[in-house]
Steps between C-alpha positions, in 0.01 A plus 500: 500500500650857381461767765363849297554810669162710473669817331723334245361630209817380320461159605150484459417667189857435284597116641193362579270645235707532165815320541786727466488887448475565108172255492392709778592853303287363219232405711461772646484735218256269309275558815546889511431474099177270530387786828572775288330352180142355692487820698571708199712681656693813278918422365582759744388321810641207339817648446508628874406149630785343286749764644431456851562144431785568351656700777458239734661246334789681381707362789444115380593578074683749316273782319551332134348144614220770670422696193447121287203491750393795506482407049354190574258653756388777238410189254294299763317846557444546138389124399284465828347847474386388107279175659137622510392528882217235568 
């Protein structure tokens, strides 16, 4: 049995959820893209959501492996925000 500490995010969300840290950066930013695209939310508040992100994960990556996200992000925003809403 592994003991979890309550407020390791790190733990919790990268190692036990995705894996390893880049299948939790894309993850994540296919879940901010699929928010921003069902809530309709405007590119701006995207954009703003993305950056935040981005700024607290700077410490883990360097900024060129954060900006291929932030691409990949953009295209999971555009594609999702095309489906109809049902």
């Amino acid at each position: 049995m592994v003991f979890v500490e309550p407020l390791n995010l790190e733990y919790i969300f990268v190692n036990s959820l995705a894996g390893s840290m880049e299948i939790f950066f894309f993850v994540a930013i296919a879940l901010f893209a699929y928010l921003a695209a069902r809530f309709r939310m405007p590119n701006q508040v995207f954009l703003m959501m993305v950056a935040v992100f981005i700024l607290f994960m700077a410490k883990f990556y360097s900024l060129f492996y954060l900006l291929l996200i932030v691409l990949v992000g953009l295209f999971f925003y555009y594609v999702l925000s095309k489906i109809p809403k049902t």
